[in-house]
N, C-alpha and C positions, 0 to 999 in steps of 0.2 A: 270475897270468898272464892278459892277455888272450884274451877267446875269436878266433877266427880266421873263423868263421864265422856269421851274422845272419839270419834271415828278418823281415823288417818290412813294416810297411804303412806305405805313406805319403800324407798327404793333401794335398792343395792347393787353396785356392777363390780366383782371382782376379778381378781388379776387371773384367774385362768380364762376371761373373759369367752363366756359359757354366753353372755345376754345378760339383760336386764333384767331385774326382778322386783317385783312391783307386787304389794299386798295391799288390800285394804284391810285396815285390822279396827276392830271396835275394843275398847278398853275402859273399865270401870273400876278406877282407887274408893272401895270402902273398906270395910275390914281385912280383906286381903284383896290384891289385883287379880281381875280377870283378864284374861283378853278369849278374841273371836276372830279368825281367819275368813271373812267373809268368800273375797276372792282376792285371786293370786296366778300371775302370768309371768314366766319367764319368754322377753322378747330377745328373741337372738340378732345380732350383729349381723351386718351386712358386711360381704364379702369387703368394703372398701373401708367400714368401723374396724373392723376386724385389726386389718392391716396397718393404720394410720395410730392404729392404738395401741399398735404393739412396736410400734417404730417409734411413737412421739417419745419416748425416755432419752433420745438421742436429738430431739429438736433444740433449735437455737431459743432464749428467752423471747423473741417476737414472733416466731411459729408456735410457740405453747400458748401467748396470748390472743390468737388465731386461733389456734384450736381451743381455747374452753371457751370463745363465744362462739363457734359452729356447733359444739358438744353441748353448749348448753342452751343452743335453739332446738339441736336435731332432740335433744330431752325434750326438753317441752313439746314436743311433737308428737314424742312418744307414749308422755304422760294424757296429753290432753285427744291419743287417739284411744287408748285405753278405758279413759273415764267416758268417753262415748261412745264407747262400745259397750261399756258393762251399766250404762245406765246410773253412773254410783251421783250420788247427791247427799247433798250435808256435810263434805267434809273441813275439818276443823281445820287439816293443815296437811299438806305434802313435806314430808319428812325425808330428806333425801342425803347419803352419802355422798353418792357423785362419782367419778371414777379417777383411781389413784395411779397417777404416772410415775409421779419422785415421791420417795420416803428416805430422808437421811435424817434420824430425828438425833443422831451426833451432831450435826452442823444447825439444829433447830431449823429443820425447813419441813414441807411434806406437802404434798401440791394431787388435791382430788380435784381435776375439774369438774365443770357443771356447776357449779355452786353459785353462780354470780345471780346481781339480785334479777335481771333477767328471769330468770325462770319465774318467779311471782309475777312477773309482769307478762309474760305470757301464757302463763295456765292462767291468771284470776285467781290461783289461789293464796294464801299466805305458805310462805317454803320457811322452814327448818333445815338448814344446813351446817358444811363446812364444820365437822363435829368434830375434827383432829387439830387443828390450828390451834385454838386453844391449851390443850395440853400440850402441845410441841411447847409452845412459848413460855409457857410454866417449866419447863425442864423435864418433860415425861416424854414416853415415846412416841405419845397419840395414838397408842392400838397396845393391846386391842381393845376395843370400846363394848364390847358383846357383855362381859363379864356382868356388868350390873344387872342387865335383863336374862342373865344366866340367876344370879345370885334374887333376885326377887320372884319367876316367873317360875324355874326350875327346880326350886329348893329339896327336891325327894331327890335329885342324883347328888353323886359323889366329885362326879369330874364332868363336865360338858366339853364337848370333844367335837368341833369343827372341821372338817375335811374338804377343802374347797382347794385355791389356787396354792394355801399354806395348812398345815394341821397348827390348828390351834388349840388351847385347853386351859378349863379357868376349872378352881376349888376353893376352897376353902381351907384356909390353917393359920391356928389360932384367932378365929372369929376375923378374921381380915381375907378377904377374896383375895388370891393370886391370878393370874393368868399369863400366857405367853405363847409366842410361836412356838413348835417343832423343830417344824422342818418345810422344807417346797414340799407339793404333794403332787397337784392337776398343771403347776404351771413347768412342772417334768414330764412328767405320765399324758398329757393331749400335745407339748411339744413333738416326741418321739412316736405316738399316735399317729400324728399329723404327718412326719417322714413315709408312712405307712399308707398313706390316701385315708385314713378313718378319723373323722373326728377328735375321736378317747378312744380308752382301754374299755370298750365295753362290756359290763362286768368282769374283767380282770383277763379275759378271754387271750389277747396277746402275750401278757405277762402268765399267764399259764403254760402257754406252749412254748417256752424261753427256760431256759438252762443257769443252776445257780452260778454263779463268777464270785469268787472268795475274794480274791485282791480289790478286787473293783467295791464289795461289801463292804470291807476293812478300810479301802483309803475313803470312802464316804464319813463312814464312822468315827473316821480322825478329825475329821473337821473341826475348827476351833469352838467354831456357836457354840456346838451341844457342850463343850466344859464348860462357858459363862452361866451365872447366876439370874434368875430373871430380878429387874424387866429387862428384857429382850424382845424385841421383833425384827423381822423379815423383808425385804423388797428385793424386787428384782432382780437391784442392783446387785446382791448378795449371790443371787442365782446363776447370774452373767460372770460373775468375777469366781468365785468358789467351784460351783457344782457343775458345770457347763464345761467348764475346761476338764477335769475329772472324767467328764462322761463320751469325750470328744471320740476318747483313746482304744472304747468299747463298743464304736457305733459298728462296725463290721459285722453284730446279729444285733439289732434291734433288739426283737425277743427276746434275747436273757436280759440286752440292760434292761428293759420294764420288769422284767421279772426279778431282776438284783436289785435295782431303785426298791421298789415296790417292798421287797423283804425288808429295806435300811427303812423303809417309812416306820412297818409295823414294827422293828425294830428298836427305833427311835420314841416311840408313842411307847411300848410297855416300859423302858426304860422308866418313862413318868411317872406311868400308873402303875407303880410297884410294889403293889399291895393285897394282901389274903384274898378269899372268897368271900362272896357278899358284897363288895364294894359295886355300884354300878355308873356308866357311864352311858350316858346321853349322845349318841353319835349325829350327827347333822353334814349336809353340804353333799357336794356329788359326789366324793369319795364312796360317800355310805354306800354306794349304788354297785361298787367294787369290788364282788364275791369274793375274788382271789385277796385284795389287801383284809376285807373285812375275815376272810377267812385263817389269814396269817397270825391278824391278829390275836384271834379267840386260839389259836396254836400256843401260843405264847406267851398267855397270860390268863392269870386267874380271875379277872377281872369281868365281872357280865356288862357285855356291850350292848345295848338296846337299841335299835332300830325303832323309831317313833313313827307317824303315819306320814306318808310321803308327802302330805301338804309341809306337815313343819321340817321335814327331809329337806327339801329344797327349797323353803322361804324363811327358814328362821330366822335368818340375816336381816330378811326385808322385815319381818317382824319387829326385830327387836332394834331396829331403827328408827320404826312407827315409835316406839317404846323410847328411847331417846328424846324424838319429839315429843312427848307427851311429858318426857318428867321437862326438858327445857322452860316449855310453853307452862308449866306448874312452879318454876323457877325452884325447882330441887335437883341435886346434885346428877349428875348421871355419866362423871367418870370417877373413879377411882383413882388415888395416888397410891396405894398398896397393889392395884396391876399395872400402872402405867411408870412408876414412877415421877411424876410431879410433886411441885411444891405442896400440893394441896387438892384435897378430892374439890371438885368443880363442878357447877350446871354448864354445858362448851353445846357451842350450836350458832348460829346468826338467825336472827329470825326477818325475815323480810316479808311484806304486806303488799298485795298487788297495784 
């Protein structure tokens, strides 16, 4: 008989590489699912994580296997300084993403380190991981994997709407969950930040004071992604080869390009949600935090965008990861082949025991 009830930790590191993000979440399948954000910490990178992480997409195949066994002691370090600090006990399983360096899911690869079984052996605890692999190898894109704990946990919105290192957004149509990348978001807007001495665009505050650039709007909006069909998703890769060169030609004022980027994002986001009043959409991730984007958007569209409490602002990731682990560890499905494109919706995760 399955258990009814979970406490997990779940982690998340994404590619605008903000920190780690680490929730303990309580969860109860009866008639409908609960969950509970007990506590929830984002640990930020260290000036030399930082670095090595933003470089590793260019490491040789035995510097990557270097790095995810450093990556996934210095995790467990981070996990197991966490859990004794917050005092947490009883839990079922650390559920953990890991941090994504390569995503080429055309060549069937995609490479999150951290995920080795190491970490179970160094927390004590049982780990859930390595939750994309699976769906790469079935033929899907391995992401985005959110949409299920959108689709069971979120059910009152219209669209759930991600705004992190990519904009992401999962729905519904005809009774089959969609989802898909955008566009880059954070891993544009804290780049050109960063030229700046400031971390981000704090609340849109740079991109405010920057000037609209037409041509620069226009050759963004050409980009081939936005005509493809989903499933579609995002890496780097895409950012470095695509939107980097584009942006190269406009750096002489910083300020408008955030302020041009920034209008192509919410730009690109109504294109989606392109539909009447009443529809609403569940906004998440550090975008949200974005007066100026989040401000463009509601310009621009009729669509009511909801700002939720800044616990699930900035943890819903790590939430609904715990939540991954949970349906794994219940041996029920917890990707979709209607968002990912795979052979076949799937339970994808490795479960390792300390």
């Amino acid at each position: 008989m399955k258990k009814s009830d979970y406490k997990l930790l779940g982690v998340m590191s994404g590619t605008s590489l903000d920190g780690i993000d680490v929730a303990v979440v309580e969860f109860s399948f009866h008639e409908k699912i609960n969950y509970k954000i007990l506590k929830a910490e984002t640990i930020q990178y260290t000036p030399y994580w930082k670095k090595k992480l933003s470089e590793a997409i260019n490491f040789s195949e035995a510097d990557l296997q270097e790095l995810n066994l450093e990556y996934t002691s210095y995790l467990a370090e981070v996990l197991n300084n966490f859990i004794e600090k917050n005092k947490v006990e009883g839990l079922d399983a650390i559920c953990s993403h890991g941090h994504t360096i390569k995503h080429e899911p055309q060549k069937r690869y995609t490479l999150q380190i951290g995920n080795y079984r190491q970490l179970a052996e160094l927390t004590g605890h049982t780990v859930v991981c390595d939750f994309r692999v699976q769906d790469v190898e079935l033929g899907g894109q391995g992401a985005p994997l959110v949409p299920i704990g959108d689709r069971l946990l979120f059910p009152e919105f219209d669209f759930c709407l991600n705004l992190g290192g990519f904009a992401n957004i999962s729905t519904e149509v005809n009774n089959q969950r969609i989802a898909y990348d955008i566009c880059a978001v954070n891993t544009v807007l804290n780049f050109y930040a960063q030229k700046l001495d400031m971390e981000y665009d704090e609340g849109g505050k740079i991109a405010a004071s920057g000037e609209f650039k037409e041509e620069l709007f226009n050759e963004l909006n050409r980009l081939s992604f936005y005509s493809e069909k989903p499933p579609k998703s995002l890496g780097m890769e895409w950012v470095n080869s695509e939107v980097f060169p584009l942006l190269k030609q406009y750096e002489d004022h910083i300020p408008s390009l955030i302020h041009t980027y920034s209008k192509h994002v919410a730009f690109q986001i109504s294109e989606v949600v392109k539909y009447s009043e009443g529809v609403k959409v569940l906004v998440t991730g550090g975008g949200a935090f974005n007066d100026f984007l989040i401000d463009e958007l509601k310009k621009i569209s009729n669509a009511e965008f909801v700002l939720p409490s800044e616990a699930l602002i900035n943890f819903k990731e790590a939430l609904i990861f715990a939540f991954l682990g949970a349906l794994r560890l219940r041996g029920e499905n917890n990707v979709l082949k209607s968002v990912t494109g795979a052979e076949k919706d799937h339970s994808s995760g490795r479960i390792y025991n300390p």
